[in-house]
C-alpha positions as semicolon CSV with decimal commas, in nm:
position;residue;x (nm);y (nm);z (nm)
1;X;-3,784;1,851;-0,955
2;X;-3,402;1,734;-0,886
3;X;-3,231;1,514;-0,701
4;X;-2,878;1,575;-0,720
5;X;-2,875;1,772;-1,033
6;X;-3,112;1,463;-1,234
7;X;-3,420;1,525;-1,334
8;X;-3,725;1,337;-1,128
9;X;-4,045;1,264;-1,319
10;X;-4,310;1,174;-1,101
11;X;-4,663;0,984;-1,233
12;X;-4,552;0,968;-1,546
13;X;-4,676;0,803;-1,899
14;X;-4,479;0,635;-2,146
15;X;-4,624;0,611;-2,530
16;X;-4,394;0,412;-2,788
17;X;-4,420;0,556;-3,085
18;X;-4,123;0,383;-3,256
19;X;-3,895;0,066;-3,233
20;X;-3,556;0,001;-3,290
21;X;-3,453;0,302;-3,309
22;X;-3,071;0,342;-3,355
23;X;-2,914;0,463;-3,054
24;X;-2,677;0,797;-3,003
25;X;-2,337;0,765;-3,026
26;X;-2,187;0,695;-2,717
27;X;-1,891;0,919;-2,575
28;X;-1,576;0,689;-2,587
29;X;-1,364;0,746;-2,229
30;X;-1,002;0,668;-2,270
31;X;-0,645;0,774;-2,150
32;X;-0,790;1,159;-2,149
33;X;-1,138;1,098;-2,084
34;X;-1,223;1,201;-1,868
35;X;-0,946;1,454;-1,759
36;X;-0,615;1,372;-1,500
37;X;-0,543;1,723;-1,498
38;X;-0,779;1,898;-1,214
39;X;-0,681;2,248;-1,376
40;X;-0,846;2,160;-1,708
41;X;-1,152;1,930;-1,629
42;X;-1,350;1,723;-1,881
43;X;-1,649;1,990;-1,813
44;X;-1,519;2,271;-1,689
45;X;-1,592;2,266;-1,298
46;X;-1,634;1,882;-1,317
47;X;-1,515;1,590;-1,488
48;X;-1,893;1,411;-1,529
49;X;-2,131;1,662;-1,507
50;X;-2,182;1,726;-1,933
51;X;-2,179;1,334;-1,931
52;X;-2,459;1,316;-1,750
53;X;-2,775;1,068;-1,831
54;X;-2,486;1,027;-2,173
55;X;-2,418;0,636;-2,332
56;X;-2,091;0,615;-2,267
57;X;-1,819;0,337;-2,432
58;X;-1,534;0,260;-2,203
59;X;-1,298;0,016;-2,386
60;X;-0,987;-0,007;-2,173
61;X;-1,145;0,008;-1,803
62;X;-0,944;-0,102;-1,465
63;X;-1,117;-0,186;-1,148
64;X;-0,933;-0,019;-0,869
65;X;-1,062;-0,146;-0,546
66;X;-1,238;-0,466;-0,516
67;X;-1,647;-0,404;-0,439
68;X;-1,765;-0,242;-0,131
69;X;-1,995;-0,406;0,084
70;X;-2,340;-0,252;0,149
71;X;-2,606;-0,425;0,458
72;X;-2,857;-0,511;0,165
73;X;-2,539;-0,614;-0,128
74;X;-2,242;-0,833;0,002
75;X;-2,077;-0,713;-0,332
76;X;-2,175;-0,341;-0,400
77;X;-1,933;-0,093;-0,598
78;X;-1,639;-0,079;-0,731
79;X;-1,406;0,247;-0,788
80;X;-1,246;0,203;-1,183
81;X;-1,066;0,412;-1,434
82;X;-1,130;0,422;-1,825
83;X;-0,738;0,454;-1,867
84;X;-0,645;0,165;-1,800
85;X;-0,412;0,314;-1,512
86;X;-0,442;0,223;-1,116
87;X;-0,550;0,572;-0,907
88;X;-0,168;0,552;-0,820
89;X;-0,042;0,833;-0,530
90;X;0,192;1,022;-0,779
91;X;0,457;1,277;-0,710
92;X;0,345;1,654;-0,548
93;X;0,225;1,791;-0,294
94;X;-0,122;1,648;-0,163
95;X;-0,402;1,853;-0,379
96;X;-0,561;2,097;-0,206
97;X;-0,284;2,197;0,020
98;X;-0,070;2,516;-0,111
99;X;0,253;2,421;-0,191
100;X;0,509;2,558;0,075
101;X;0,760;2,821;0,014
102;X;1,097;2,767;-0,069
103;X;0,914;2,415;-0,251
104;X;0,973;2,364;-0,562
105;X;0,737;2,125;-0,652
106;X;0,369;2,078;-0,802
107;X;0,026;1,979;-0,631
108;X;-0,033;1,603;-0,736
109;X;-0,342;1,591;-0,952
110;X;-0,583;1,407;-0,685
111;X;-0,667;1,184;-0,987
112;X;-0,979;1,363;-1,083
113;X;-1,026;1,088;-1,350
114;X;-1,172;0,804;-1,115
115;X;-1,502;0,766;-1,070
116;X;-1,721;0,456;-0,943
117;X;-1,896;0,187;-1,144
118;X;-2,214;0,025;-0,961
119;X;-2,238;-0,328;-1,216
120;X;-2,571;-0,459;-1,116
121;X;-2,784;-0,161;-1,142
122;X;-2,908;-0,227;-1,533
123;X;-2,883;-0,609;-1,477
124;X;-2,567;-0,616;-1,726
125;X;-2,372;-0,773;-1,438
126;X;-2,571;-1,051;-1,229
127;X;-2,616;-0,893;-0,854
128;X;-2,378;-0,945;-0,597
129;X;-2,084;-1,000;-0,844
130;X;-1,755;-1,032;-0,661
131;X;-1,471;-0,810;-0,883
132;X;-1,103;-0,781;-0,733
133;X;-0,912;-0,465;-0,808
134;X;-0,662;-0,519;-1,106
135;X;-0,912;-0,679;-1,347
136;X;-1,000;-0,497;-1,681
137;X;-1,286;-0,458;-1,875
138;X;-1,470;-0,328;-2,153
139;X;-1,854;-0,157;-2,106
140;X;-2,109;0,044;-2,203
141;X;-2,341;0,225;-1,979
142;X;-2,491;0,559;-1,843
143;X;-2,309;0,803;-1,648
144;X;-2,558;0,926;-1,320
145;X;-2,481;1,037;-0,984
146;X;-2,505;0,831;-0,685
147;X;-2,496;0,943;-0,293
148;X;-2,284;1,198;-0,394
149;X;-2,081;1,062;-0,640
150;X;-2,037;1,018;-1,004
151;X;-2,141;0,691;-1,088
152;X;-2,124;0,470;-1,412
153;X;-2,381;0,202;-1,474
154;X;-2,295;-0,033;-1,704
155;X;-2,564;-0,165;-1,992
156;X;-2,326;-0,420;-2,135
157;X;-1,992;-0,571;-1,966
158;X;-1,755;-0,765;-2,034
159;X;-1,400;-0,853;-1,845
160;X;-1,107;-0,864;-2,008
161;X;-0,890;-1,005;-1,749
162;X;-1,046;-1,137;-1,407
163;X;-0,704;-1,059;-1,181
164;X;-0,710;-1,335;-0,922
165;X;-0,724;-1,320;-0,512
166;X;-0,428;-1,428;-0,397
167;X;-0,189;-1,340;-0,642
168;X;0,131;-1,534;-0,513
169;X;0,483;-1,370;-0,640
170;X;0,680;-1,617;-0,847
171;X;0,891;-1,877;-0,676
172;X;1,240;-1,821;-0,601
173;X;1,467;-1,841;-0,879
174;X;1,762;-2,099;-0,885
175;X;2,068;-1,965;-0,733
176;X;1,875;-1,669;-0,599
177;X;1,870;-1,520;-0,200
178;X;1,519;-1,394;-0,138
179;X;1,477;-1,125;0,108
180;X;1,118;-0,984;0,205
181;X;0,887;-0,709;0,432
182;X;0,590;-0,789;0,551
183;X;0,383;-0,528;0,724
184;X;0,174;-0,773;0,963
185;X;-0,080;-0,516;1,103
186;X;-0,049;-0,531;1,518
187;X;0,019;-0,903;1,547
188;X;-0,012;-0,887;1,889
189;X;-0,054;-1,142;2,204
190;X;-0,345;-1,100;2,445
191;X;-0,147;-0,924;2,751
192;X;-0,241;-0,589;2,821
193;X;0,101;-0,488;2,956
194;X;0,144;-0,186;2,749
195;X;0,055;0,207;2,767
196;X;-0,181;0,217;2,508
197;X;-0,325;-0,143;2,336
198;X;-0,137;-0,348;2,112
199;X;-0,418;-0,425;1,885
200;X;-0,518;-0,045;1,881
201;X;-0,853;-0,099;1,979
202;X;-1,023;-0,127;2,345
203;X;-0,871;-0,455;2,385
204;X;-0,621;-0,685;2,278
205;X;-0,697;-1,019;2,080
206;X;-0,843;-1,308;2,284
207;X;-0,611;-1,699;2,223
208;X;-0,785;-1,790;1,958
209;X;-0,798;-1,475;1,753
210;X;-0,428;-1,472;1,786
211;X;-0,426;-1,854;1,681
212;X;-0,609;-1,737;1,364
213;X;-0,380;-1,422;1,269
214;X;-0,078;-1,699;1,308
215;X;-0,258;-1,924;1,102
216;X;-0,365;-1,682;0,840
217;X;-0,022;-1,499;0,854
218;X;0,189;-1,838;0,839
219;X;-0,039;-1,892;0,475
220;X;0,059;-1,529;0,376
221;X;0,431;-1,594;0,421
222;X;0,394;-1,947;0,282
223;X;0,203;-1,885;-0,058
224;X;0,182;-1,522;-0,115
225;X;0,534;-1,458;-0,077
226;X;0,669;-1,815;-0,108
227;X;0,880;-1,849;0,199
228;X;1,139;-1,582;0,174
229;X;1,518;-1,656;0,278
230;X;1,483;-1,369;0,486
231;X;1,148;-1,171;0,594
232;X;1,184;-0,833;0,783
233;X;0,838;-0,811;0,972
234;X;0,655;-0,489;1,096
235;X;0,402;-0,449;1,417
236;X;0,503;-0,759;1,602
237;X;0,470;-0,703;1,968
238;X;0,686;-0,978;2,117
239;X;0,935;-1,260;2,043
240;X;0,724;-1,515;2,141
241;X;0,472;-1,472;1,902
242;X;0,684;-1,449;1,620
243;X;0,828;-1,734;1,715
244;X;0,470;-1,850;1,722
245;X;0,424;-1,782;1,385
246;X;0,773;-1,941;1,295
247;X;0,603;-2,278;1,506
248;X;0,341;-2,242;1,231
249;X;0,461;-2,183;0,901
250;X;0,694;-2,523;1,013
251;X;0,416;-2,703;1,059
252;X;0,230;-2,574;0,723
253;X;0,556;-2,601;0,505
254;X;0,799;-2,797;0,722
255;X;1,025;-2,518;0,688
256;X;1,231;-2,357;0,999
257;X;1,261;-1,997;1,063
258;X;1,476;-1,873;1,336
259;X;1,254;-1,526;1,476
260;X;1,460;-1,237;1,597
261;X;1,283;-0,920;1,750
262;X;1,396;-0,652;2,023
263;X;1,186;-0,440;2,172
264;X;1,163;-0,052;2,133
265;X;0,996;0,226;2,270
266;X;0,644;0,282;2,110
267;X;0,348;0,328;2,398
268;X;0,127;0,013;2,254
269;X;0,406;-0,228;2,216
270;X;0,480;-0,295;1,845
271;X;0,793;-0,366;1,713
272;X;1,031;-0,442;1,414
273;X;1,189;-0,848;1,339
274;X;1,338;-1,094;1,125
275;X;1,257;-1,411;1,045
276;X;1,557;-1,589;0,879
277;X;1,512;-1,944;0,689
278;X;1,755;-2,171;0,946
279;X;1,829;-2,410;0,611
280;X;1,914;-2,121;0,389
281;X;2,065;-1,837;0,577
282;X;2,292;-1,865;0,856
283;X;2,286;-1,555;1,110
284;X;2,588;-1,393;1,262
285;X;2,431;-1,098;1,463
286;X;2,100;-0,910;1,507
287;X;2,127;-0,577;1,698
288;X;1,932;-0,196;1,691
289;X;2,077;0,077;1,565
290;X;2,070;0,408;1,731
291;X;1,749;0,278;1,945
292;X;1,931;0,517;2,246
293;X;1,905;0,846;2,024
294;X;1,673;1,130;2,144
295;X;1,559;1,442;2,043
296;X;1,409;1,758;2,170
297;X;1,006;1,714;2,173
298;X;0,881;2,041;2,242
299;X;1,039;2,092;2,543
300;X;1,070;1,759;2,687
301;X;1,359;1,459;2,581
302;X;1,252;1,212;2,384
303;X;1,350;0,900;2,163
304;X;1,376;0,918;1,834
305;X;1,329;0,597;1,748
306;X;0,963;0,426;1,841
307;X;1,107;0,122;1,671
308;X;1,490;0,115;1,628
309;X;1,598;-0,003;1,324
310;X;1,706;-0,388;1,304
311;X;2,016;-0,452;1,168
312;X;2,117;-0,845;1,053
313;X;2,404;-0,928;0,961
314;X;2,431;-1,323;0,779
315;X;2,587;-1,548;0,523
316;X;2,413;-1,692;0,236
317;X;2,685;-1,919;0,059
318;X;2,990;-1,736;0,045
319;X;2,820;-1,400;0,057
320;X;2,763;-1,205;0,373
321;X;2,523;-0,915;0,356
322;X;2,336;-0,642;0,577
323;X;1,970;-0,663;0,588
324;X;1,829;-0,330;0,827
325;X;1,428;-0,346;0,887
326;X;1,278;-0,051;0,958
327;X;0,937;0,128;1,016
328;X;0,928;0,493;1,050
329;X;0,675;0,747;1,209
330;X;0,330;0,710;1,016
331;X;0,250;1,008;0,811
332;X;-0,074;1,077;0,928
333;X;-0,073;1,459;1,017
334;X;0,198;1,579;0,754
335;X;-0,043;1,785;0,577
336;X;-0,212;1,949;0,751
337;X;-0,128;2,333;0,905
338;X;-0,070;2,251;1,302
339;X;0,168;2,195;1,544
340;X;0,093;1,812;1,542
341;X;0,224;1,829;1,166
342;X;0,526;2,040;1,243
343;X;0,632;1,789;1,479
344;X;0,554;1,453;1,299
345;X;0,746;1,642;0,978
346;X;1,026;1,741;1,207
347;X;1,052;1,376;1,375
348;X;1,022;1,213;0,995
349;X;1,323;1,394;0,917
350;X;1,519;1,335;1,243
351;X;1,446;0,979;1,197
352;X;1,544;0,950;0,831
353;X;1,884;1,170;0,920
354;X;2,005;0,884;1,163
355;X;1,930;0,633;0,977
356;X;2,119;0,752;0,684
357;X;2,390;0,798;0,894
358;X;2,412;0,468;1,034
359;X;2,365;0,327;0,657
360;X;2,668;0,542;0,565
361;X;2,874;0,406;0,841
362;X;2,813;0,046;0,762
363;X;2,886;0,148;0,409
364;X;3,202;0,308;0,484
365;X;3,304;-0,021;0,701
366;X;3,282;-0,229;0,448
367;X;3,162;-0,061;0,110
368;X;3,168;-0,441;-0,098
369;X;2,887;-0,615;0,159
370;X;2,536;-0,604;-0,004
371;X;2,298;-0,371;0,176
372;X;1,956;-0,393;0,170
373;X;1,731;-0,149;0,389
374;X;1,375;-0,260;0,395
375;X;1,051;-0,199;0,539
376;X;0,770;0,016;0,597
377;X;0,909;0,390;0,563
378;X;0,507;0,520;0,571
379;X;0,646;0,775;0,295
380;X;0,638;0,750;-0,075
381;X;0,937;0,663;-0,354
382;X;0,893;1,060;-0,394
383;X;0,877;1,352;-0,163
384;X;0,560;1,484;-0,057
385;X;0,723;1,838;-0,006
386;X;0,768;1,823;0,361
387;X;1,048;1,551;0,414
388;X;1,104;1,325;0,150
389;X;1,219;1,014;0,389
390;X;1,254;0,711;0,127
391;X;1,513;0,918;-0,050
392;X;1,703;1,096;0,218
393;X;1,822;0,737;0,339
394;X;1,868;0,651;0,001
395;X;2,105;0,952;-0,061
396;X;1,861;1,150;-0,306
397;X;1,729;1,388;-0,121
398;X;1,635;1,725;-0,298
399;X;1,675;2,031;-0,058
400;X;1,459;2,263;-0,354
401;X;1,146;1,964;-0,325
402;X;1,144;2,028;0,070
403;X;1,028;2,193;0,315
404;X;1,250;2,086;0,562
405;X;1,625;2,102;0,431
406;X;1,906;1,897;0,492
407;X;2,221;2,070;0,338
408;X;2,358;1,790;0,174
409;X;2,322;1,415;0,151
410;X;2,461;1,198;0,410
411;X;2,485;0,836;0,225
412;X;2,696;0,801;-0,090
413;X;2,711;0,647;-0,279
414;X;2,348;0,633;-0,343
415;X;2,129;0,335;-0,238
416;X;1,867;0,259;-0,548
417;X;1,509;0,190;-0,502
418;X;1,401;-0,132;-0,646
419;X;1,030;-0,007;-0,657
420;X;1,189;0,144;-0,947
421;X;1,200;-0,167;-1,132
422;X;0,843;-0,272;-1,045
423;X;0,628;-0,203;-1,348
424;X;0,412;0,115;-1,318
425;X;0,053;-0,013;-1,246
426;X;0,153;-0,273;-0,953
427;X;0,356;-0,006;-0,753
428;X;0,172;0,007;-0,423
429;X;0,163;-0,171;-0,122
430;X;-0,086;0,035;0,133
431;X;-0,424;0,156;-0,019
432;X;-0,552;0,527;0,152
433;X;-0,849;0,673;0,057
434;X;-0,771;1,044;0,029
435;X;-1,077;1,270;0,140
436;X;-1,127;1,592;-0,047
437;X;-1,498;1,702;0,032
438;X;-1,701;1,872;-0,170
439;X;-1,515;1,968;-0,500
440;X;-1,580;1,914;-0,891
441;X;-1,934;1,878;-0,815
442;X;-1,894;1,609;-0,556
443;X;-2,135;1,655;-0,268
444;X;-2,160;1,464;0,097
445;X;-2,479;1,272;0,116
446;X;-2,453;1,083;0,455
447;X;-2,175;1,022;0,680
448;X;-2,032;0,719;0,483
449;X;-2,021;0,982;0,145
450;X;-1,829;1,263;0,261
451;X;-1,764;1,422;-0,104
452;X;-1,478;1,329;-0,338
453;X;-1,323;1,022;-0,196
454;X;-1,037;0,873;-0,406
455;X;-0,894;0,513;-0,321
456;X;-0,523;0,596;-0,387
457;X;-0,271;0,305;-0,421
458;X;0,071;0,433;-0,265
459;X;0,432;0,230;-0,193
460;X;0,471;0,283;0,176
461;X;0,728;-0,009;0,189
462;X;1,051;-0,029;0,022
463;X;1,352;-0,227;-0,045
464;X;1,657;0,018;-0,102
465;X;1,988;-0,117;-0,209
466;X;2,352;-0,059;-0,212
467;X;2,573;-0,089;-0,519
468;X;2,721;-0,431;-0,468
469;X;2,347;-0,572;-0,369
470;X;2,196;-0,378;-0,686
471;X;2,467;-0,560;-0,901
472;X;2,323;-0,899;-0,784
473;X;1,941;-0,772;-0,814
474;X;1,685;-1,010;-1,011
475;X;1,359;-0,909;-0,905
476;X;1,132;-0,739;-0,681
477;X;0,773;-0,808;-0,631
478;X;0,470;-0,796;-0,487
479;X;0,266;-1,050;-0,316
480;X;-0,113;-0,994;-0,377
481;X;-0,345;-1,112;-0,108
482;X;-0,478;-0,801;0,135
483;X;-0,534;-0,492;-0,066
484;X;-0,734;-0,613;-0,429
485;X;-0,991;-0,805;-0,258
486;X;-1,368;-0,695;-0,228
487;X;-1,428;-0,616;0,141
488;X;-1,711;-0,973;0,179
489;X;-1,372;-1,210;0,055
490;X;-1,185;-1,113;0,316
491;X;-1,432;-1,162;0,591
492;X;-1,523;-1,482;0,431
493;X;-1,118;-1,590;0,411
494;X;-1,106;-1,585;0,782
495;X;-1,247;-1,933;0,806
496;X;-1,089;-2,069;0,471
497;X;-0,959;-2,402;0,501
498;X;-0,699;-2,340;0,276
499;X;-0,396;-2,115;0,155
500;X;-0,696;-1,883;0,060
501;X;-0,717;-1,748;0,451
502;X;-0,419;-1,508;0,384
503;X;-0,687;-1,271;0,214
504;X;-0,724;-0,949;0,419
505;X;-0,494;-1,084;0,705
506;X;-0,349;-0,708;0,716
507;X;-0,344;-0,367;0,562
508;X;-0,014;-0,354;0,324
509;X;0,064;-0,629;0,015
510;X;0,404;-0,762;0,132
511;X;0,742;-0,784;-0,108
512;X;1,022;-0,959;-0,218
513;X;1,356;-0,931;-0,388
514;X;1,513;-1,145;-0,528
515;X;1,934;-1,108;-0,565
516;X;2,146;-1,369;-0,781
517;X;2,365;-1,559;-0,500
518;X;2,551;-1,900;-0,711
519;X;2,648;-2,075;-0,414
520;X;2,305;-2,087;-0,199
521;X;2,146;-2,442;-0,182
522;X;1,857;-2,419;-0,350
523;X;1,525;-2,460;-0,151
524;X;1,304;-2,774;-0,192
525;X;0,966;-2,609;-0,133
């Protein structure tokens, strides 16, 4: 009999009738082994299926997520690749979905070449190994199937390079400005004075949960990201607790932030801020842009805006420069065929359309100040067919890539996207595992295993720049801390005693860039 396509012996005998016997030859994966192209899989329908019960050599492995968590194994699987890539969100529309007309773009690939290791099962790796995503390694092992899945199982192991939880960015350079987004994941106060909760659960956070977030957070911005200059921040609900956290990361690092934060209009209360080093940076005006705009939301007026963008204006030395924070509508129905996506696409591009125009205007004002819009944009550093937001601010936009089509860009000169300069495998900051069902042999066993799953790394948060700030660009980076870690470190981080805390504190890695400024004081911590 079968149980998901292996054979089951049952009361079986086993003679030996020879030793050391040489084994077969394993099947070497590599960079196109098993296939990335979903038109022309590694066995036909599938990618695994003529590996099956097969020795199989994998000399340039990446772990992509750190290890799941089952109730019986703290650290349980892991999802890899034999390429040596990340399962990186890569330009098309999502695969499945037929590409609109009038699009002239492809299907991304779904990145049929990732498949799951479980390490313990052969006793290779001891059980209840933690792994965080980013290490490499070299194995050998069976291919089998597993809950629905592909699965390797590893008879030998080895890592080539154990990537370490946090990974902090570097620290600022001499003579550098640092400017950062941090995504903080509904850092909210207890009050529930909103429509809808803050926290986005049935309740908001009791005191000392929110005395833990501010803790944890104050480490992230302290050690991960190495106390940025300034730090655009994401789903804050109110002044006072950012100016909470600012109360904290003092007391950690004995450095002073000044918090700035006006409120919008979304129904559970979260907003966009700043917090600006007081030593470093000195402010000369915080105000939202177009935060009165409205729009016509099938049939009734509405704003735009849930959360207006943020525009700071300061001096860092003898250069004064624009910083605009922004988070834009989440992209969460896009794809799909209903009037919930037709709205949420048309309400992506209204957004992106005024904010390009009020980055034009403040370009046209004074076309020599550095410009820096950063944030969470929920949308890639490519289109995804429907409204390619990132790069209609930016002044790229593609009319022939998108559905919905603007007729001409509104910002020029072009704004860049420093992501750009971010090497290949570390471009992500949000981590979405994409759903496809029951395809290339991929079946739903249970309601945790609901067919193909793919974790898929994706930049949701960008840094674009004008001309004069791209002229003084150094660096942009990543600080590691929330998305590589196995799902056990950061429960366990919650009650670290140390820097170590910041693990898992929210659901996007924040950045920094870094832009040459010679007369800025340079920073002691």
């Amino acid at each position: 009999m079968t149980d998901y396509g292996l054979t089951e012996l049952k009361d079986a005998t086993v003679s030996v009738v020879d030793r050391h016997v040489r084994l077969p030859r394993a099947v070497v994966f590599n960079r196109d082994t098993p296939s990335t192209d979903p038109n022309h899989l590694s066995c036909g329908a599938t990618n695994f299926q003529c590996f099956m019960s097969m020795r199989v050599r994998i000399d340039h492995g990446m772990i992509n997520t750190g290890n799941k968590r089952f109730s019986s194994e703290p650290y349980a699987e892991v999802s890899i690749t034999a390429n040596g890539r990340r399962s990186l969100r890569h330009p098309g529309v999502l695969f499945g979905v037929p590409v609109p007309a009038g699009v002239d773009l492809p299907n991304w690939s779904g990145n049929p070449e990732v498949f799951k290791m479980n390490t313990a099962d052969f006793g290779a790796v001891p059980l209840n190994t933690p792994f965080n995503a980013g290490s490499t390694f070299h194995a050998e092992g069976v291919i089998s199937y597993d809950f629905g899945a592909y699965t390797f199982i590893p008879t030998q192991f080895r890592l080539a390079y154990a990537a370490p939880i946090p990974r902090p960015v570097s620290p600022t350079p001499l003579l550098a400005l640092r400017i950062g987004a941090f995504n903080l994941e509904r850092f909210c106060d207890s009050t529930f004075d909103t429509t809808y909760t803050c926290s986005g659960g049935s309740k908001e956070p009791t005191p000392d949960e929110v005395a833990l977030k501010t803790r944890r957070l104050s480490s992230y911005v302290g050690s991960v990201l190495r106390l940025p200059d300034v730090l655009s921040v994401e789903e804050v609900e109110t002044l006072p607790i950012l100016q909470g956290l600012a109360t904290q990361i003092l007391t950690d690092y004995g450095v002073a932030y000044d918090a700035y934060l006006l409120p919008g209009h979304d129904p559970s209360g979260i907003n966009v801020g700043f917090l600006v080093r007081h030593d470093r940076v000195q402010v000369l005006s915080v105000q939202q842009l177009a935060a009165n705009e409205t729009w016509d939301d099938g049939g009734h007026t509405a704003f735009i805006h849930d959360h207006p963008p943020l525009l700071l204006t300061a001096q860092a030395g003898r250069m004064r420069f624009h910083v605009i924070s922004v988070h834009m509508k989440a992209r969460q129905n896009v794809d799909d065929n209903n009037a919930d996506a037709t709205r949420d696409r048309e309400k992506r591009f209204l957004q992106a359309k005024s904010l390009a125009s009020q980055v034009q205007a403040l370009q046209e004002a004074d076309p020599r100040m550095p410009l820096l819009v950063v944030g969470d944009f929920n949308a890639y550093q490519f289109t995804d067919g429907w409204t390619d937001v990132v790069n209609l601010v930016a002044g790229r936009y593609d009319d022939r890539q998108n559905l919905l089509k603007l007729g001409g860009n509104i910002v020029r000169p072009a704004l860049w996207n420093a992501v750009n300069a971010v090497p290949s495998n570390d471009r992500y900051s949000f981590l979405y595992t994409q759903n496809f069902g029951e395809i290339q042999g991929y079946t739903k066993a249970g309601s945790g295993n609901p067919g193909r799953a793919v974790p898929t790394f994706q930049v949701l948060d960008h840094a674009l720049l004008n001309v004069p700030a791209r002229l003084r660009f150094l660096r942009m980076q990543f600080g590691r801390a929330d998305l590589d870690a196995p799902a056990q470190t950061k429960d366990d981080a919650a009650s670290a005693t140390d820097w170590t805390r910041a693990i898992g504190v929210s659901d996007h890695d924040g950045f920094v860039v870094d832009l040459f400024v010679p007369l800025i004081h340079h920073r002691q911590h």
